[in-house]
N, C-alpha and C positions, 0 to 999 in steps of 0.2 A: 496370238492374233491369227498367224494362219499355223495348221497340222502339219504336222511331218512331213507327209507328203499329198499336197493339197491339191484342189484343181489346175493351181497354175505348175505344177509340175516343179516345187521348191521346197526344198527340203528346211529343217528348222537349223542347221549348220551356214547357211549361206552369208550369216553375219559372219561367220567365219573367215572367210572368203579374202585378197588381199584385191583382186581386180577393183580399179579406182570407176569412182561413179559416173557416167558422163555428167553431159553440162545440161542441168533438169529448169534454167531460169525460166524457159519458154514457159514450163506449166506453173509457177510460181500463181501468177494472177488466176487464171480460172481457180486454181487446186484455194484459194486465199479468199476468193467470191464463193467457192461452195463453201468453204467451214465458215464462214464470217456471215453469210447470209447476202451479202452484196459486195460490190465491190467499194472500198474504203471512199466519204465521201463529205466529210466532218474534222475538225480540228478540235483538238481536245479542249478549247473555250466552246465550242458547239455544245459538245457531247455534255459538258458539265452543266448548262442554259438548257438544253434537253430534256437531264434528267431534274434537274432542281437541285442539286448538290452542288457546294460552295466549289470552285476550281481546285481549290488548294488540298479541301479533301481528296477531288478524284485522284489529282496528284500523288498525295499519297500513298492513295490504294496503287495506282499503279504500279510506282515504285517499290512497294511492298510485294507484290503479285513477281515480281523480275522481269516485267516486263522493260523493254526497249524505251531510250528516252527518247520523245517528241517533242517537236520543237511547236512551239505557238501556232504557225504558221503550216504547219504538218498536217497534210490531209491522209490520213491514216487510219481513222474511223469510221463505226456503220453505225445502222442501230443497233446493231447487238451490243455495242458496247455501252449505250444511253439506257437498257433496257439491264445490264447486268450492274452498273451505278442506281438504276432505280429501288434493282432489288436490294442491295447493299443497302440504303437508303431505309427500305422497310424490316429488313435485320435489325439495324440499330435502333430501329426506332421499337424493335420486338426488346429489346434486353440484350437479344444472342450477339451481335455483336459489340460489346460494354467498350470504356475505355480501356479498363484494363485487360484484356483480351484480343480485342480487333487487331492488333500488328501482329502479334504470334500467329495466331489463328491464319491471318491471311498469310503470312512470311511462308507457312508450310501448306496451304495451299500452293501456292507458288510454284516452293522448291519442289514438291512432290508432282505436281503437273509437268513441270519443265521437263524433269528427267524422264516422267513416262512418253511426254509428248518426242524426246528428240531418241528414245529407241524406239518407239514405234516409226518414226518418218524414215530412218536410217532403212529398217528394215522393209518398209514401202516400196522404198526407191529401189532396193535390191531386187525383192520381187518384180517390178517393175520393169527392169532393166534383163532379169534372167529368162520374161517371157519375149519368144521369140515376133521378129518384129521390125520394121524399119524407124519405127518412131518410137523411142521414148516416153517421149513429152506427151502424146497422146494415151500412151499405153499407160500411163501414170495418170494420167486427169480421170481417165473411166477407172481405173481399179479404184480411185480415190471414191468415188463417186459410188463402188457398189460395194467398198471395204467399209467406210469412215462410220458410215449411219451403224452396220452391224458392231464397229467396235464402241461407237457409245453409248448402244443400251447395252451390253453388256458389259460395260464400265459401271453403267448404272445398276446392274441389276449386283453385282460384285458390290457397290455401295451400300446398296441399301441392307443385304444380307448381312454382312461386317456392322452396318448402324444396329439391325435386330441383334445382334448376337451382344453386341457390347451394352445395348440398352436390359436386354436380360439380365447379363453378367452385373448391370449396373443394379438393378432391381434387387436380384437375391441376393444383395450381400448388406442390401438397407443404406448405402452410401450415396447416392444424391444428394448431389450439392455438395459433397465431398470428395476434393482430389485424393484423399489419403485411404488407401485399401492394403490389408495384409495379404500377400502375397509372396510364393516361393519366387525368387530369381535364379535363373543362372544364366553362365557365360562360358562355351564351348572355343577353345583355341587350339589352332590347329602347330603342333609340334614342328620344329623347323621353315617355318613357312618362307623367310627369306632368304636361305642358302638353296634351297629346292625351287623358289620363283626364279631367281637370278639365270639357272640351266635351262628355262622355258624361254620361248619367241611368246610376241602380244597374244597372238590368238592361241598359243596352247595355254596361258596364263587366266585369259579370259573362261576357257571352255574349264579348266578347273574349277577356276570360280565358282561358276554356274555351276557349277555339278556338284562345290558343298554345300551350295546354298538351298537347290533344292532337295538335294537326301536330306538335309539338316529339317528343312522344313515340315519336308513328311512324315520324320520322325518325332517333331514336336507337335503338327497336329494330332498323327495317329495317338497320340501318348495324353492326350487331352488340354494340352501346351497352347502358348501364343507366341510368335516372332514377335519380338520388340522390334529387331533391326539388327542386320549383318554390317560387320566395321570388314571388312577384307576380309581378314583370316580368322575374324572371330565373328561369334553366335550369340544374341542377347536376347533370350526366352523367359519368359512366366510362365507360373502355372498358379493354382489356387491352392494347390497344397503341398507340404515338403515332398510327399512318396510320387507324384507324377514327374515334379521335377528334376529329384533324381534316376528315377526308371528311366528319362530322357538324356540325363548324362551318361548314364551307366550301359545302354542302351549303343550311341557315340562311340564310347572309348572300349567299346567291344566291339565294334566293328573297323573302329581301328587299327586295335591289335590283332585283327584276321589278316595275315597275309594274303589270303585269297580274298579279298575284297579290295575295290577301289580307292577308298574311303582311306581319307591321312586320319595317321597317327594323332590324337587330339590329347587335350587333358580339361577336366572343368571344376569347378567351382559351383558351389549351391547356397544360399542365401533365403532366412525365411521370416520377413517382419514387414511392418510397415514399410508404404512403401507411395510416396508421391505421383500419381498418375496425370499425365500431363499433355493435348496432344497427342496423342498417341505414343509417347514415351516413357520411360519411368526414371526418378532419382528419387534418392537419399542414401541414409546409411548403409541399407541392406542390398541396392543394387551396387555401391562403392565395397561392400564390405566381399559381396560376390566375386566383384575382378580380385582382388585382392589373395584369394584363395587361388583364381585360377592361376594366376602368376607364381605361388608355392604350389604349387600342383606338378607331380613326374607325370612324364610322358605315358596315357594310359591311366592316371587314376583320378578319382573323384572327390575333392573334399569338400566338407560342409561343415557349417560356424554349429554353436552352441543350440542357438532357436529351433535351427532344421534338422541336427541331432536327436534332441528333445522332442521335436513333431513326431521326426520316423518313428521314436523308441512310443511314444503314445497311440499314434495309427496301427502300428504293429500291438500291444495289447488291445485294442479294441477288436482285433480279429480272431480266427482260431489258431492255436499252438503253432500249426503249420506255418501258418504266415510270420507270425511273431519271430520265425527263425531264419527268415526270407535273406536278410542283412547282418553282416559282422563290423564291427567296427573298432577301428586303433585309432585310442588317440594320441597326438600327436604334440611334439615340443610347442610352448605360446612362441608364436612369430613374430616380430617387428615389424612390421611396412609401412606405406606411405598413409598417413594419418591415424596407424592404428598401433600402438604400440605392445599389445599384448594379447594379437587376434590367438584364438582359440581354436586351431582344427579338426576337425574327424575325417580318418580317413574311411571311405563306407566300401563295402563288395557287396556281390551277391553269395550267398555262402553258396 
C-alpha cells in the first residue's frame, strides 16, 4: 500500500517497529463516515425493510461476513449496508449465490477482508502517527481520505486480474462447472522452523516470515505456479504440470542449501492428479498425498509419488535428448503414513 520510502517519509519496516500507538478514537467517526458513506443511521430491522430481505437472512450474512454483533436497537448502519443486502439479494436470485454455496462463499469473503482490512489500518495508523505533526487524529483522517479510494481500485484492479487469469485457466482445461482439475501440487517446509523461531523476538519472527513468503511466491510465479496458501512455515503451490512443479521445489531447496543465501533450509514434496478446487483452495488425495512426502522428505530434497514420476519421465521424452536427461531419479523404500500405507516415493535432482 505505500513504497519503501514513500512521500510520507516511511519506510515498509515501520510495522516493525515496537513504539505503542497513541489514542486514534477521535478519528474513529469521520475515518467510519468516509468508508461507510455516512455516518451510521439504521438498525439492522431498517436495513433489512430497506433492502427487501427477510431479517434473519441479513442476519446471517452478517454473521457469516464476521462481522460484529448488533443488537435490535443498534444504530450502526448506512446505506451502504441496505445497498450491499440489495446486491446479495440479486446474486441469489442470479444462481451465484446457491444454497449450497452462499456460507462458504461468504465465510471467506469475510475471513479474507478481515485480515486484509486489519493490516492495512495497523499500518495506516503507523504511517500516520510517523508523520510529523501535533495531531494525530487529523493527520489520520486526511491520509485516510487521500490513501483509502487509491487502495480500493487497486484492490479492484488486483481482482479483476486474478478473475481473468483463473477464468482462462478455467476455460483451457474445458472444466466448467467442474470443481475437479488435474493438477501438480506441492508443499515447501521450512527445516527446523520451531527450534530457530523460539531464539527470535516477535518482530524478527514476523520479518522472517514475510521474507519466505514472499521469495516463496516469486519463485512460484516466475516458475509459472500459483500460491494456494502459506500455513507459517509451510508453502501450498500448484502448477498445471509435474515439470513446473517441481523446477519450484527443486529451485527452493537449492537456495536453501546455499549458505550464502538468506533463504532456510526447506524440503518438499510433489503431487500430480486430480485434484478438488474449492474457493480458492484445493483437497483430495493428491494435495493429502503431497504433505505426506514433504513430512518423509531430508532437509534439501524433493520427492515425488508415482503420477508425477511418470509425468516428469513422459515430459522429458517429448523433448530433445538434452532435456530427457535434465532429472535422475532414486526410488525409494514404500513408506507408511498417515492414511496411506504403502506411499510410493521418488527422490528427483537435477542431474
Amino acid at each position: 500500500m505505500i513504497g519503501s520510502h514513500d512521500r510520507y517519509g516511511v519506510s515498509d519496516d515501520a510495522h516493525a517497529e515496537d513504539a505503542p500507538l497513541p489514542d486514534l478514537t477521535g478519528a474513529l467517526e469521520a475515518v467510519e463516515a468516509f468508508l461507510l458513506g455516512s455516518a451510521p443511521d439504521l438498525t439492522r430491522a431498517q436495513v433489512a425493510e430497506a433492502a427487501g430481505v427477510p431479517q434473519a437472512v441479513s442476519e446471517e450474512l452478517w454473521r457469516l461476513l464476521g462481522f460484529p454483533h448488533a443488537a435490535d436497537d443498534d444504530v450502526a448502519f448506512t446505506e451502504a449496508d441496505v445497498e450491499a443486502l440489495r446486491l446479495t439479494k440479486d446474486l441469489i436470485a442470479l444462481g451465484i449465490l446457491g444454497p449450497d454455496s452462499q456460507a462458504a462463499l461468504v465465510r471467506t469473503w469475510g475471513r479474507s477482508f478481515a485480515r486484509l482490512a486489519e493490516w492495512q489500518t495497523t499500518l495506516l495508523a503507523r504511517v500516520a502517527t510517523s508523520v510529523p505533526g501535533d495531531d494525530p487524529v487529523e493527520q489520520l483522517t486526511t491520509l485516510s481520505a487521500e490513501v483509502l479510494p487509491r487502495v480500493e481500485a487497486l484492490q479492484t484492479y488486483v481482482w479483476r486480474r486474478h478473475l481473468a487469469s483463473a477464468s482462462s485457466r478455467l476455460l483451457a482445461v474445458g472444466s466448467a462447472g467442474s470443481p475437479l482439475v488435474q493438477q501438480a501440487v506441492g508443499f515447501v517446509d521450512i527445516v527446523g522452523f520451531t527450534s530457530r523461531s523460539k531464539a527470535m523476538s516477535e518482530a524478527e519472527l514476523v520479518d522472517w516470515i514475510e521474507g519466505f513468503e514472499d521469495t516463496t511466491s516469486g519463485i512460484v510465479v516466475d516458475r509459472g505456479g500459483r500460491v494456494i496458501k502459506n500455513i507459517g512455515d509451510e508453502v501450498l503451490f500448484v502448477a498445471d504440470d509435474a515439470t513446473a512443479a517441481v523446477e519450484i521445489a527443486l529451485e527452493m531447496t537449492a537456495r536453501g542449501q546455499d549458505e550464502e543465501d538468506d533463504f532456510p533450509a526447506v524440503r518438499a514434496g510433489v503431487a500430480y492428479g486430480d485434484v478438488v478446487a474449492r474457493l480458492g483452495d484445493v483437497f483430495g488425495p493428491t494435495v493429502n498425498i503431497a504433505s505426506r512426502l514433504t513430512s518423509l522428505a531430508r532437509p534439501g530434497a524433493v520427492l515425488v509419488e508415482r503420477n508425477a514420476y511418470e509425468a516428469l519421465v513422459e515430459d522429458s521424452s517429448d523433448e530433445d535428448e538434452s532435456h530427457s536427461s535434465a532429472y535422475s531419479f532414486r526410488r525409494l523404500r514404500r513408506a507408511s503414513v498417515k492414511g496411506y500405507s504403502r506411499l510410493e516415493p521418488w527422490l528427483v535432482r537435477r542431474r
